[in-house]
PyMOL commands that place a pseudoatom at each C-alpha (Angstrom):
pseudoatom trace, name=CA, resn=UNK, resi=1, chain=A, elem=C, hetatm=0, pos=[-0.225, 20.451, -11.876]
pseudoatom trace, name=CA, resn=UNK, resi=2, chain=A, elem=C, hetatm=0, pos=[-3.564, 19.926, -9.701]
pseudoatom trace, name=CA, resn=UNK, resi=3, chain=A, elem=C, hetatm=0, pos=[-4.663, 17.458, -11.662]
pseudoatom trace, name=CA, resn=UNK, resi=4, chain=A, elem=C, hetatm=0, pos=[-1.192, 15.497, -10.678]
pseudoatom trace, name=CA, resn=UNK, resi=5, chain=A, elem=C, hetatm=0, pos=[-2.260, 16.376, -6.835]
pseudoatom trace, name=CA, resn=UNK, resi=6, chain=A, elem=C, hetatm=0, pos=[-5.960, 14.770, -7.283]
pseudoatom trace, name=CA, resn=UNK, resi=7, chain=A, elem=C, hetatm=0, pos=[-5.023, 11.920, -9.350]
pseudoatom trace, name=CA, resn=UNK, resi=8, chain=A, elem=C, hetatm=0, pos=[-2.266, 11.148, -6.518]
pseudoatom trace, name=CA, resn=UNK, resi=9, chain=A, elem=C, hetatm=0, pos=[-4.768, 11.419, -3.578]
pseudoatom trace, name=CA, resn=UNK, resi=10, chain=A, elem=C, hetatm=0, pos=[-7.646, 9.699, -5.414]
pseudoatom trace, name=CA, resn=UNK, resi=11, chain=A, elem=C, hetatm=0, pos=[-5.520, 6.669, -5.899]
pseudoatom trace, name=CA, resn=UNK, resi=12, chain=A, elem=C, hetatm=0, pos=[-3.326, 6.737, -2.793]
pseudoatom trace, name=CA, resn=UNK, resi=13, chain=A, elem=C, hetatm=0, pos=[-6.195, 7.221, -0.437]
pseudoatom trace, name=CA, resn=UNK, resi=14, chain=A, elem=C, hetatm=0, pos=[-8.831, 4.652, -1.538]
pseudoatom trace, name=CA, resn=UNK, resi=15, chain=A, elem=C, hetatm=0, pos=[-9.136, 1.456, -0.117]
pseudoatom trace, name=CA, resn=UNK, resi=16, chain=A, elem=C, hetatm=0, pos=[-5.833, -0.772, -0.943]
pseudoatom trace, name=CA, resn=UNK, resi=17, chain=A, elem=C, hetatm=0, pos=[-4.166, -3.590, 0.722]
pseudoatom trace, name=CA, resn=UNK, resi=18, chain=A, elem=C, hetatm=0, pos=[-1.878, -1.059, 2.972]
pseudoatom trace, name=CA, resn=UNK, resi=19, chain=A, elem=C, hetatm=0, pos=[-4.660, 1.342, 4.096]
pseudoatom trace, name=CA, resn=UNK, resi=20, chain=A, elem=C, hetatm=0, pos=[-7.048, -1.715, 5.067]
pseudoatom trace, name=CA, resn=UNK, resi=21, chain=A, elem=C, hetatm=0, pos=[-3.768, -2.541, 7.617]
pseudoatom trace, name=CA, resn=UNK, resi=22, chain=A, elem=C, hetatm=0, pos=[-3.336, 1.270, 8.948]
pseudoatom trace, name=CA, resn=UNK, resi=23, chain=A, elem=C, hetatm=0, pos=[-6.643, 0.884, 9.874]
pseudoatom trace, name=CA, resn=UNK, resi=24, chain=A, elem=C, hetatm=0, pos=[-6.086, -2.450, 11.246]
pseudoatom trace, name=CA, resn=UNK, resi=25, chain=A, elem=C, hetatm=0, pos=[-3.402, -1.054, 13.034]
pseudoatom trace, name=CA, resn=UNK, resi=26, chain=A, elem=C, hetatm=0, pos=[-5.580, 1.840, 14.358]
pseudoatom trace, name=CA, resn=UNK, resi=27, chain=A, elem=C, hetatm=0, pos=[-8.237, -0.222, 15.452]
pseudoatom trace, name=CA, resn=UNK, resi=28, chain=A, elem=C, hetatm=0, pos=[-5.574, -2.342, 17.454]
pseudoatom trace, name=CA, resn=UNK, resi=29, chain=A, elem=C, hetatm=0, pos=[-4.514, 0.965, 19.535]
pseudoatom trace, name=CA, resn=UNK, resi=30, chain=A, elem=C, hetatm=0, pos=[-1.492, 1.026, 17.377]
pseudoatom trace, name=CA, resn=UNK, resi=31, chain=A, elem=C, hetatm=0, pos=[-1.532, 4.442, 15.523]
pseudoatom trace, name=CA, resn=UNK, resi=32, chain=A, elem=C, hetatm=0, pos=[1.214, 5.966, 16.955]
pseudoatom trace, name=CA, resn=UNK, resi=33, chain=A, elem=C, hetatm=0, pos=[3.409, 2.986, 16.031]
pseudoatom trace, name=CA, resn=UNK, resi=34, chain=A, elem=C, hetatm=0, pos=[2.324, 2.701, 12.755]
pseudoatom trace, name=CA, resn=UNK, resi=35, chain=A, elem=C, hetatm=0, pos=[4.731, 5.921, 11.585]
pseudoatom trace, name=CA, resn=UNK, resi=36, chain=A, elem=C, hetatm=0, pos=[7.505, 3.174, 10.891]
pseudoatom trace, name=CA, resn=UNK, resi=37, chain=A, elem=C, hetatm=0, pos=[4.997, 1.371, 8.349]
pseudoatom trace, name=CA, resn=UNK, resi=38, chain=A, elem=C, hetatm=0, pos=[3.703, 4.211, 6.807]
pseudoatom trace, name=CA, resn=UNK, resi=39, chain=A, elem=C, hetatm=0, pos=[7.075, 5.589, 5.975]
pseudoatom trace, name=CA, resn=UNK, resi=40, chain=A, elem=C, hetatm=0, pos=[8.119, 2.571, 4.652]
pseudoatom trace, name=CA, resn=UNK, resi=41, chain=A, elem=C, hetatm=0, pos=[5.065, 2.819, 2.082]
pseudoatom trace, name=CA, resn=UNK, resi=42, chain=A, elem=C, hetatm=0, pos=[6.332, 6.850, 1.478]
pseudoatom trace, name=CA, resn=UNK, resi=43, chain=A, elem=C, hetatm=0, pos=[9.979, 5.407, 0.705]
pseudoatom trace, name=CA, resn=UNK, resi=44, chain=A, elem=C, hetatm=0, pos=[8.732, 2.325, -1.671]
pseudoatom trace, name=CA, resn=UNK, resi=45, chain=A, elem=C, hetatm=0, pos=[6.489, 4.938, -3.268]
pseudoatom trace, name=CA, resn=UNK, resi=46, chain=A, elem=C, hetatm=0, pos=[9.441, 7.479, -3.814]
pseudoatom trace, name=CA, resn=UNK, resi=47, chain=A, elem=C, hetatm=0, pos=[11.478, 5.076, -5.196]
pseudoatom trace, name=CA, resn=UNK, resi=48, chain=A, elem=C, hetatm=0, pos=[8.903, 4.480, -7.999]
pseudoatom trace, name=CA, resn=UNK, resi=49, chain=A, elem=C, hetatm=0, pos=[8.425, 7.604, -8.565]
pseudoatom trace, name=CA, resn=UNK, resi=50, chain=A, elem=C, hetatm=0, pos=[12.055, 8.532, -9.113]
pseudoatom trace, name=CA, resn=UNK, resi=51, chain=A, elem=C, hetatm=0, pos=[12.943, 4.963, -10.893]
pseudoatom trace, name=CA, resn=UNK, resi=52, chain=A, elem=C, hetatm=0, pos=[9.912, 5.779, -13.489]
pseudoatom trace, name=CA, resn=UNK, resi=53, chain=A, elem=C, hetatm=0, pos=[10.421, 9.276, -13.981]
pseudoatom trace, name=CA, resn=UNK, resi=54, chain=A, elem=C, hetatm=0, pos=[14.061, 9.062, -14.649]
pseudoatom trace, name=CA, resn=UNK, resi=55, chain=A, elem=C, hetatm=0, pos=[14.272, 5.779, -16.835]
pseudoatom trace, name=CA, resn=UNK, resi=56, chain=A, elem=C, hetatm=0, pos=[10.453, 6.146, -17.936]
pseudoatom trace, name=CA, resn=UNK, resi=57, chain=A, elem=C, hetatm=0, pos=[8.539, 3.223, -18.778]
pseudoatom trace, name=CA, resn=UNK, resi=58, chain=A, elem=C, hetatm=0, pos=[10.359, 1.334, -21.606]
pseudoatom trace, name=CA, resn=UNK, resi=59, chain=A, elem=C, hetatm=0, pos=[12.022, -1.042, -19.194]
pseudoatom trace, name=CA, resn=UNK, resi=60, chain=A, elem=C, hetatm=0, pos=[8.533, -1.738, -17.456]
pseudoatom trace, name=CA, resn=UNK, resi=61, chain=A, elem=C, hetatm=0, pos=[7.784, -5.292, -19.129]
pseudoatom trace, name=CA, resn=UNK, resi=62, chain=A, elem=C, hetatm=0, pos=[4.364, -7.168, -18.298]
pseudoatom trace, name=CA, resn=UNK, resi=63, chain=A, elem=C, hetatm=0, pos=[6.356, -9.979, -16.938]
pseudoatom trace, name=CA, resn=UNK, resi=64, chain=A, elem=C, hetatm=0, pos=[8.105, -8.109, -14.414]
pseudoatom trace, name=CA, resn=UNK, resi=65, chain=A, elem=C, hetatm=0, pos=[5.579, -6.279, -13.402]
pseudoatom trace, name=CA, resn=UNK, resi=66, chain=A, elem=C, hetatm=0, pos=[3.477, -9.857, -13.389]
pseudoatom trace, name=CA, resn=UNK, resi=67, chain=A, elem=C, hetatm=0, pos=[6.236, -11.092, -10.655]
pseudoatom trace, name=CA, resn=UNK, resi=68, chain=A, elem=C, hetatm=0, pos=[6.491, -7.999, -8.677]
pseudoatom trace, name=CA, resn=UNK, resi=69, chain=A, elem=C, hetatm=0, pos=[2.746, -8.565, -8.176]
pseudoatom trace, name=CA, resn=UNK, resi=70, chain=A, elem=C, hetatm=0, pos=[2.889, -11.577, -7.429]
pseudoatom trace, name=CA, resn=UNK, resi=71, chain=A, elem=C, hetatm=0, pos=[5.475, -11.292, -4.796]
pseudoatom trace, name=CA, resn=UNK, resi=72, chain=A, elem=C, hetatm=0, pos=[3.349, -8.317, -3.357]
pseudoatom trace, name=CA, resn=UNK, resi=73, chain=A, elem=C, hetatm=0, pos=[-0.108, -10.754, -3.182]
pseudoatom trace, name=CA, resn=UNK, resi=74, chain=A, elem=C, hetatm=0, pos=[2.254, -13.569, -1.888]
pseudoatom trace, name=CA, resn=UNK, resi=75, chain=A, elem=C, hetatm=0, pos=[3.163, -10.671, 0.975]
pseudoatom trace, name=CA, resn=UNK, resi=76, chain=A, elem=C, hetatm=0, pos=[-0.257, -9.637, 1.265]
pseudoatom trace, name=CA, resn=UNK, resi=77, chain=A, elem=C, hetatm=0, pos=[-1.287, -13.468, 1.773]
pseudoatom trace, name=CA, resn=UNK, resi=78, chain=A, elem=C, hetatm=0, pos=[1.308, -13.715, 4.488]
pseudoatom trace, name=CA, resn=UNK, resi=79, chain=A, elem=C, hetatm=0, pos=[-0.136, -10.801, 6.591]
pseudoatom trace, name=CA, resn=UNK, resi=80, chain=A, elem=C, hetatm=0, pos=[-3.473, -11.571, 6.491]
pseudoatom trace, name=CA, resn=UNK, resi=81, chain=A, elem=C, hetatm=0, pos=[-2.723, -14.929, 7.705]
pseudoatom trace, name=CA, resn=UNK, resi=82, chain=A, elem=C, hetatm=0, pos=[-0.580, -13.466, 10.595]
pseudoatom trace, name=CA, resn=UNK, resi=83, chain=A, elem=C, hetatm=0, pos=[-3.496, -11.226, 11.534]
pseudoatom trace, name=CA, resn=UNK, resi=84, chain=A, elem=C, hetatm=0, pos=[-5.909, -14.179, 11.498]
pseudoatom trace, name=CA, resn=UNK, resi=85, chain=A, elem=C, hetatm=0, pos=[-3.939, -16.029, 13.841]
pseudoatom trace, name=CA, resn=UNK, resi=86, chain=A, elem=C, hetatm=0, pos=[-3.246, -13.008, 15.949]
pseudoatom trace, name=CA, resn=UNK, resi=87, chain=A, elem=C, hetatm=0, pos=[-5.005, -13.012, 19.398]
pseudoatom trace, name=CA, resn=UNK, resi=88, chain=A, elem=C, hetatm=0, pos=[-6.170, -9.846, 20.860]
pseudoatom trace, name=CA, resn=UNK, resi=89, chain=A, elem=C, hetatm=0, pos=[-6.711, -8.463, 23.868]
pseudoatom trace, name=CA, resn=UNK, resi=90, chain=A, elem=C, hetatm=0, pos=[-8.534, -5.712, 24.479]
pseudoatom trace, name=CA, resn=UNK, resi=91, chain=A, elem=C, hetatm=0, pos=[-6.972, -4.747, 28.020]
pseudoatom trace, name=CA, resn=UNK, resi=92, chain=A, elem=C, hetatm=0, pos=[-3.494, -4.372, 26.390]
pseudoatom trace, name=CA, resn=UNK, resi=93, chain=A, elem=C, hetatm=0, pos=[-3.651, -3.348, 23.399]
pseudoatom trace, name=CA, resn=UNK, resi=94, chain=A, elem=C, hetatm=0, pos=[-1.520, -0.402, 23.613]
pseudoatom trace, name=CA, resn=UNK, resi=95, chain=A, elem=C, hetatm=0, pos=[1.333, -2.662, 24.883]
pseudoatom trace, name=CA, resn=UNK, resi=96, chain=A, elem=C, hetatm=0, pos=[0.915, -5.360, 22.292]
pseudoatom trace, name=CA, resn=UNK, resi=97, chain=A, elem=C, hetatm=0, pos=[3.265, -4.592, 19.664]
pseudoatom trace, name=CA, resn=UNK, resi=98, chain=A, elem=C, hetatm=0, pos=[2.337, -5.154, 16.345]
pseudoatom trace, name=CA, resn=UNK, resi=99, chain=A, elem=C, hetatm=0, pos=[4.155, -7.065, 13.722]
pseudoatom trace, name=CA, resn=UNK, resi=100, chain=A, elem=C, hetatm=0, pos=[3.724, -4.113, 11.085]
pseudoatom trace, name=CA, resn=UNK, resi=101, chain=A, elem=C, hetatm=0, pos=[7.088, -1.796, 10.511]
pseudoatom trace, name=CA, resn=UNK, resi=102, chain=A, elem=C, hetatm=0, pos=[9.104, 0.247, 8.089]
pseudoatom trace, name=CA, resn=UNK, resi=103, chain=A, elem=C, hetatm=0, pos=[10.394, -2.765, 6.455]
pseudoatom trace, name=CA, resn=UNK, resi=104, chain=A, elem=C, hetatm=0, pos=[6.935, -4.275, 6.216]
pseudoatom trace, name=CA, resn=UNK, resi=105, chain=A, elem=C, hetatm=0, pos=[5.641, -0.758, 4.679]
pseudoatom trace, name=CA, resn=UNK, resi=106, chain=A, elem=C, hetatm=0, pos=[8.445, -0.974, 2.227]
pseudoatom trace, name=CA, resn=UNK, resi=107, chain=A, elem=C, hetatm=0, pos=[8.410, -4.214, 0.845]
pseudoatom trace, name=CA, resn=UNK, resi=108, chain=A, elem=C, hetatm=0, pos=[4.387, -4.460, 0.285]
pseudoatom trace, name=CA, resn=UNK, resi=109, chain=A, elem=C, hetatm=0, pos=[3.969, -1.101, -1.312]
pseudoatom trace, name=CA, resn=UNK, resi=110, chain=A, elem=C, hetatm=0, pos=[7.256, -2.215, -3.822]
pseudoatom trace, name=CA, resn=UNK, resi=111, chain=A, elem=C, hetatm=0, pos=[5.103, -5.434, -4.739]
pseudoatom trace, name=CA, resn=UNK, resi=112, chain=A, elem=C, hetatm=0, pos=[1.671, -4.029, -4.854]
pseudoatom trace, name=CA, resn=UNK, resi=113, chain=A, elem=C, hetatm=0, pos=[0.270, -3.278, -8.142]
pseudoatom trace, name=CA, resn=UNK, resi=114, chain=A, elem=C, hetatm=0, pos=[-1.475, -0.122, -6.978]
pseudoatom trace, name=CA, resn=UNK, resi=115, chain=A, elem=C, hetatm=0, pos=[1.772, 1.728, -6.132]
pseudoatom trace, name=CA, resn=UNK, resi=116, chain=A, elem=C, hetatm=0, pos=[2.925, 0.984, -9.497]
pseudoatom trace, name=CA, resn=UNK, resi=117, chain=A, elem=C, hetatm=0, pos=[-0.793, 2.147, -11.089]
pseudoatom trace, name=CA, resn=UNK, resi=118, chain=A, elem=C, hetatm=0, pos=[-0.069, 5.387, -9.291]
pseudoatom trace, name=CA, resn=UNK, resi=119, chain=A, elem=C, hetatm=0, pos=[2.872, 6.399, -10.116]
pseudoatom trace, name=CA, resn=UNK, resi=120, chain=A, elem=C, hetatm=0, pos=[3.467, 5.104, -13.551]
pseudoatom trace, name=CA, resn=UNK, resi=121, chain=A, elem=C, hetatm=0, pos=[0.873, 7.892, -15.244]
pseudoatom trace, name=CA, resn=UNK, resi=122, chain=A, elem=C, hetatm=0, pos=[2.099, 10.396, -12.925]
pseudoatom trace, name=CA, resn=UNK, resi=123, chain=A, elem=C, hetatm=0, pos=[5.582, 10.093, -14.128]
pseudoatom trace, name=CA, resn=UNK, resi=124, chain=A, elem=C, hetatm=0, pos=[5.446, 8.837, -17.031]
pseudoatom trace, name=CA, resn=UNK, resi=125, chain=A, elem=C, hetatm=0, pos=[2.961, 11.183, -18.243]
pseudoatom trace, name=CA, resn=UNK, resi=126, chain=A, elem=C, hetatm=0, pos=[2.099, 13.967, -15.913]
pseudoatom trace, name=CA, resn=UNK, resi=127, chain=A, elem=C, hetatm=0, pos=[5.404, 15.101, -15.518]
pseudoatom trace, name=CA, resn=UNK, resi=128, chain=A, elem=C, hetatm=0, pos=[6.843, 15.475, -18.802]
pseudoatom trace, name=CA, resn=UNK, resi=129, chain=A, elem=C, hetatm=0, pos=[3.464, 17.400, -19.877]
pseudoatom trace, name=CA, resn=UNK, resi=130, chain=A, elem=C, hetatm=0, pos=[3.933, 20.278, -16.705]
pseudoatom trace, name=CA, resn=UNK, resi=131, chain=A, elem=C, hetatm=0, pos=[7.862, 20.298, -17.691]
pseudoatom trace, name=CA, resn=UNK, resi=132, chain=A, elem=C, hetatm=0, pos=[8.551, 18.581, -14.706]
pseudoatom trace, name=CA, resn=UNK, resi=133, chain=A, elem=C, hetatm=0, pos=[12.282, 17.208, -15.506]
pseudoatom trace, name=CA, resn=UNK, resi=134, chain=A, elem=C, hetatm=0, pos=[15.452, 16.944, -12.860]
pseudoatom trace, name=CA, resn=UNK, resi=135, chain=A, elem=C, hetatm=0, pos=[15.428, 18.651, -9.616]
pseudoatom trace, name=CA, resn=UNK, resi=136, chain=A, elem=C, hetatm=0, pos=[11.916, 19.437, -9.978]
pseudoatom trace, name=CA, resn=UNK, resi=137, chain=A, elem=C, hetatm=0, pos=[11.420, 15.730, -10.623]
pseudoatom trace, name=CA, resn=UNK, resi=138, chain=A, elem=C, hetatm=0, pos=[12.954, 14.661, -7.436]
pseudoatom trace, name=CA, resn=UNK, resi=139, chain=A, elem=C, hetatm=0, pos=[10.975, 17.528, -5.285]
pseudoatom trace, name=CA, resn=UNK, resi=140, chain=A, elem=C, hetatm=0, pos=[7.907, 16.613, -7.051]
pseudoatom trace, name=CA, resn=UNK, resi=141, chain=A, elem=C, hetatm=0, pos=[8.626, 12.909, -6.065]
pseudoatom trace, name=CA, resn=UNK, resi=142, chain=A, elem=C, hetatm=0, pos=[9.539, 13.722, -2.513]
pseudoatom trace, name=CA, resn=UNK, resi=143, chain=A, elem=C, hetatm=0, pos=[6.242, 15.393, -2.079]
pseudoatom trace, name=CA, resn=UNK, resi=144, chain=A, elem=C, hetatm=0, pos=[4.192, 12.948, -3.431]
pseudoatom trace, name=CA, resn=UNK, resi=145, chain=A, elem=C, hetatm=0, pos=[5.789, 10.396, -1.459]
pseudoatom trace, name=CA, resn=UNK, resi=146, chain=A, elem=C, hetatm=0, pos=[4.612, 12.203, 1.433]
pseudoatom trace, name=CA, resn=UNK, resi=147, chain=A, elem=C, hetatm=0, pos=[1.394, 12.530, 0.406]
pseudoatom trace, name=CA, resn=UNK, resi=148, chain=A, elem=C, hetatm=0, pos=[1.714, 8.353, 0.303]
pseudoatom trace, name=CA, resn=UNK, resi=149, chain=A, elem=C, hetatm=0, pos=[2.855, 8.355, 3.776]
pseudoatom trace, name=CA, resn=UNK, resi=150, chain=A, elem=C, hetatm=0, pos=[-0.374, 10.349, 4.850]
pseudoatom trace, name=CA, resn=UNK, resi=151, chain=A, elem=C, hetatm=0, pos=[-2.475, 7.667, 3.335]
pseudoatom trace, name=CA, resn=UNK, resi=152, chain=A, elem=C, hetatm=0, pos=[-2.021, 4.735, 5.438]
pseudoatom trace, name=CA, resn=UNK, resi=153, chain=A, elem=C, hetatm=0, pos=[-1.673, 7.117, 8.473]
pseudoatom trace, name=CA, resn=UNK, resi=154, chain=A, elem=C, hetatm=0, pos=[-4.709, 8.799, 7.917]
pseudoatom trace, name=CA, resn=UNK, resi=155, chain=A, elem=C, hetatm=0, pos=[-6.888, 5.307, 7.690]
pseudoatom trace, name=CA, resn=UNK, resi=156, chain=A, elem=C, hetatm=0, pos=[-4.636, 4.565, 11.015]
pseudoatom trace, name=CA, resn=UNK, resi=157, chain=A, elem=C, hetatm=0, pos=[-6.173, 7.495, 12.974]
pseudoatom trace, name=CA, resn=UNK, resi=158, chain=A, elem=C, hetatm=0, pos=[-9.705, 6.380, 11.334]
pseudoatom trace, name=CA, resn=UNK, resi=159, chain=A, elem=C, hetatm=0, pos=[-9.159, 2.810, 13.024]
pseudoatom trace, name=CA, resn=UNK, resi=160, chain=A, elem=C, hetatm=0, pos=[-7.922, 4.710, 16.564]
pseudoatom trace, name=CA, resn=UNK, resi=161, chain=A, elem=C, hetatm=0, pos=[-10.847, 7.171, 16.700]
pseudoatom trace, name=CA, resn=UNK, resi=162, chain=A, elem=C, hetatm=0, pos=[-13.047, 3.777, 16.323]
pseudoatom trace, name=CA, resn=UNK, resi=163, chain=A, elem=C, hetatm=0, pos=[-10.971, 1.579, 18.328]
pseudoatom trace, name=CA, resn=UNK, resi=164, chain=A, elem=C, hetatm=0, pos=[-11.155, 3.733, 21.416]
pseudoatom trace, name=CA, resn=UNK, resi=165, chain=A, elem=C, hetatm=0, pos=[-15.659, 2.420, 21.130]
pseudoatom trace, name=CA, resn=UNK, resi=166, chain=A, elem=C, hetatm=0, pos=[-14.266, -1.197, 21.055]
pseudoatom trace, name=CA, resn=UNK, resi=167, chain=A, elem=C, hetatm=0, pos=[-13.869, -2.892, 24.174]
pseudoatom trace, name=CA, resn=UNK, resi=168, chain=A, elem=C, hetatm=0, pos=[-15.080, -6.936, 23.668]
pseudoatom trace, name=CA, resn=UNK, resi=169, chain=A, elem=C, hetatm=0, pos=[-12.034, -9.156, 22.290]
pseudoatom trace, name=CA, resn=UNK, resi=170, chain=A, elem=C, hetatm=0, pos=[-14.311, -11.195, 20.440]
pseudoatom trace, name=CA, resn=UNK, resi=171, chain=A, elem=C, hetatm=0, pos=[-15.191, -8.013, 18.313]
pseudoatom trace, name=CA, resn=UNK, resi=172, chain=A, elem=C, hetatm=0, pos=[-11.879, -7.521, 17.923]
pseudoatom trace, name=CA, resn=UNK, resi=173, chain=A, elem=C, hetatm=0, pos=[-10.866, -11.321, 16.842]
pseudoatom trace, name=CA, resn=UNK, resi=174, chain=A, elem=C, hetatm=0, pos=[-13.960, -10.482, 14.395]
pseudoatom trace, name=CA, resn=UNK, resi=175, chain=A, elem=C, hetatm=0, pos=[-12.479, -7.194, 13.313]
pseudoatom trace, name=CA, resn=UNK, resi=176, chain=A, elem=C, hetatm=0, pos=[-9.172, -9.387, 12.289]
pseudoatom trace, name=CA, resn=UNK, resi=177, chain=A, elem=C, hetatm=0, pos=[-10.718, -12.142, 10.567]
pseudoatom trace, name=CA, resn=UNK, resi=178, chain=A, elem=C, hetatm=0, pos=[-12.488, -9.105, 8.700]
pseudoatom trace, name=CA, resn=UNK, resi=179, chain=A, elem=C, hetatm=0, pos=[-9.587, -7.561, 8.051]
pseudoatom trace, name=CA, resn=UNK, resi=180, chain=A, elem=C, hetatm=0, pos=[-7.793, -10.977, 7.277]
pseudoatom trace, name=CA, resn=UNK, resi=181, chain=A, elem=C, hetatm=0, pos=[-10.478, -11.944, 4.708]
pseudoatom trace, name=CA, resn=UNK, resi=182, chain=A, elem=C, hetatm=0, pos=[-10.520, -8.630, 2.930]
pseudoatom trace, name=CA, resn=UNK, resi=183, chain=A, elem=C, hetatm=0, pos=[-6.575, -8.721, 2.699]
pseudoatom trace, name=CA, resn=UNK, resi=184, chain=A, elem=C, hetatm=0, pos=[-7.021, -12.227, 0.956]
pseudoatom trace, name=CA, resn=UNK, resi=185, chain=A, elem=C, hetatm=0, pos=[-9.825, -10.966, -1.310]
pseudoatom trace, name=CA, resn=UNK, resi=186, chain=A, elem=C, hetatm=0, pos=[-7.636, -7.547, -2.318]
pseudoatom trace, name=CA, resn=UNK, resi=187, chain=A, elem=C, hetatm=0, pos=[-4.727, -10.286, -3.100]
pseudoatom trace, name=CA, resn=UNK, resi=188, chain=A, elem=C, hetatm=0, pos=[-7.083, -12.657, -5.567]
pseudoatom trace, name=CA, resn=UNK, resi=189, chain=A, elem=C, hetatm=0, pos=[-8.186, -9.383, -6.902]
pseudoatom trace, name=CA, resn=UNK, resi=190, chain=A, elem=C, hetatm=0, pos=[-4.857, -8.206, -7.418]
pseudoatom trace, name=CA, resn=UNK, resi=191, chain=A, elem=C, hetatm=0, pos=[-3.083, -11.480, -8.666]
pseudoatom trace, name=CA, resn=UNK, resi=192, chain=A, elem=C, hetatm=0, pos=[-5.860, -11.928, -11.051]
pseudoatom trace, name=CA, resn=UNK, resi=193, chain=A, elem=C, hetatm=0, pos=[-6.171, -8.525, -12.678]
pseudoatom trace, name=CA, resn=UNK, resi=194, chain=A, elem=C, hetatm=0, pos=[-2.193, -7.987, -12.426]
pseudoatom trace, name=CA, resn=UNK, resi=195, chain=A, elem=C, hetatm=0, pos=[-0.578, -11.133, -12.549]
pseudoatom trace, name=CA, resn=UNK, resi=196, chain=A, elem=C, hetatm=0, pos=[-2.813, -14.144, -14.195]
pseudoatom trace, name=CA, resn=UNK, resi=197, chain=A, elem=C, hetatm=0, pos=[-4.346, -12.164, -16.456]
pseudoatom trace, name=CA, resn=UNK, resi=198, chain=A, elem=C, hetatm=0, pos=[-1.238, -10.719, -18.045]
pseudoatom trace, name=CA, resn=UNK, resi=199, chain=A, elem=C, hetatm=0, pos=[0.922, -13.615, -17.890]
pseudoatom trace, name=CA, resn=UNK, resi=200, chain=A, elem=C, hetatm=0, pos=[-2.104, -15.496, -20.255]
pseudoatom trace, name=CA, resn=UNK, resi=201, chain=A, elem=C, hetatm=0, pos=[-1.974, -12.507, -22.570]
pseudoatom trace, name=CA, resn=UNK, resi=202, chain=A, elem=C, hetatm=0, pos=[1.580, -12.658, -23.127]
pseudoatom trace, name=CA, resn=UNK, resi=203, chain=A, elem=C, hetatm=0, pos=[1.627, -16.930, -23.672]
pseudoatom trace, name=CA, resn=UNK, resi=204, chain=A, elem=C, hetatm=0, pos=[-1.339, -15.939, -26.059]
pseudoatom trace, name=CA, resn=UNK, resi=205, chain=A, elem=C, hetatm=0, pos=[0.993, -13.881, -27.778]
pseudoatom trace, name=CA, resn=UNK, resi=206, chain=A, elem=C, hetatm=0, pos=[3.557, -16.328, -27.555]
for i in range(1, 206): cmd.bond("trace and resi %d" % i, "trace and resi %d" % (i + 1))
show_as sticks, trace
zoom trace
């Protein structure tokens, strides 16, 4: 069962699409408001786990999984366009509310490709071999969506603990187009491996 634990945190907790925007967040003086967000992504991540582990994988078909990702990159797109365009100042950011919330969370994590990379294995797999079935499912799933929650959260603190050395908006409109053109790059990178790519495979097959 610790090898469910690591696998979860080593996936969860490196660099994805919704850590780079807790840390966004962070680095914006908005860590404290990014709870709403972050338990979005715990929710969207629960679901999965509980949709997978209870009707396993047999319904999971390349070309749904193909337009889930793709709705999740075209989500991913949007944001880092929004935070591109977003001006920044330094004086207030801790009364600038940000554009990031529980329904934001929710929806991204349910269209990114890495949420379903995580939890497929885990219960899919990982589960049935510990014995993990029914009630035990659903408390193994609630825990692990709170380990999710922690993820984006914990990059959100990062970005506050480094956001209270930033004082010069232009580093900050920087910091955004940074974070803008990573968020593009992570979407290419995901509609190419998850989307493209298997969408050609199955008209190959075709």
């Amino acid at each position: 069962m610790l090898a469910i634990i690591i696998y979860a945190l080593g996936i969860m907790y490196s660099p994805g699409p919704v850590n780079l925007l807790g840390l966004n967040m962070g680095l914006h003086g908005q860590g404290r408001r990014s709870f709403g967000f972050c338990l979005g992504v715990g929710l969207a991540m629960l679901v999965l786990f509980l949709l997978f582990g209870l009707a396993g994988a047999a319904w999971v078909q390349p070309n749904v999984l193909a337009l889930f990702g793709a709705l999740g990159c075209g989500y991913i797109l949007y944001l880092a366009v929004k935070i591109a365009r977003a001006s920044v100042d330094p004086a207030s950011l801790n009364q600038t509310p940000r554009m990031l919330h529980f329904r934001d969370g929710l929806i991204m994590q349910l269209g990114n490709p890495k949420g379903v990379i995580a939890t497929l294995p885990i219960a899919t797999l990982q589960f049935p071999a510990a014995g993990i079935h029914g009630g035990l499912l659903i408390v193994w799933s609630l825990g692990l969506a709170a380990l999710a929650v922690g993820a984006p959260g914990s990059y959100a603190l990062l970005g506050t603990l480094l956001g209270r050395r930033l004082e010069s908006a232009r580093l900050f409109r920087g910091i955004n187009l940074v974070m803008a053109t990573l968020l593009v790059g992570v979407a290419l990178s995901m509609g190419w491996e998850h989307v493209w790519t298997p969408l050609m495979a199955s008209f190959g097959r075709a």
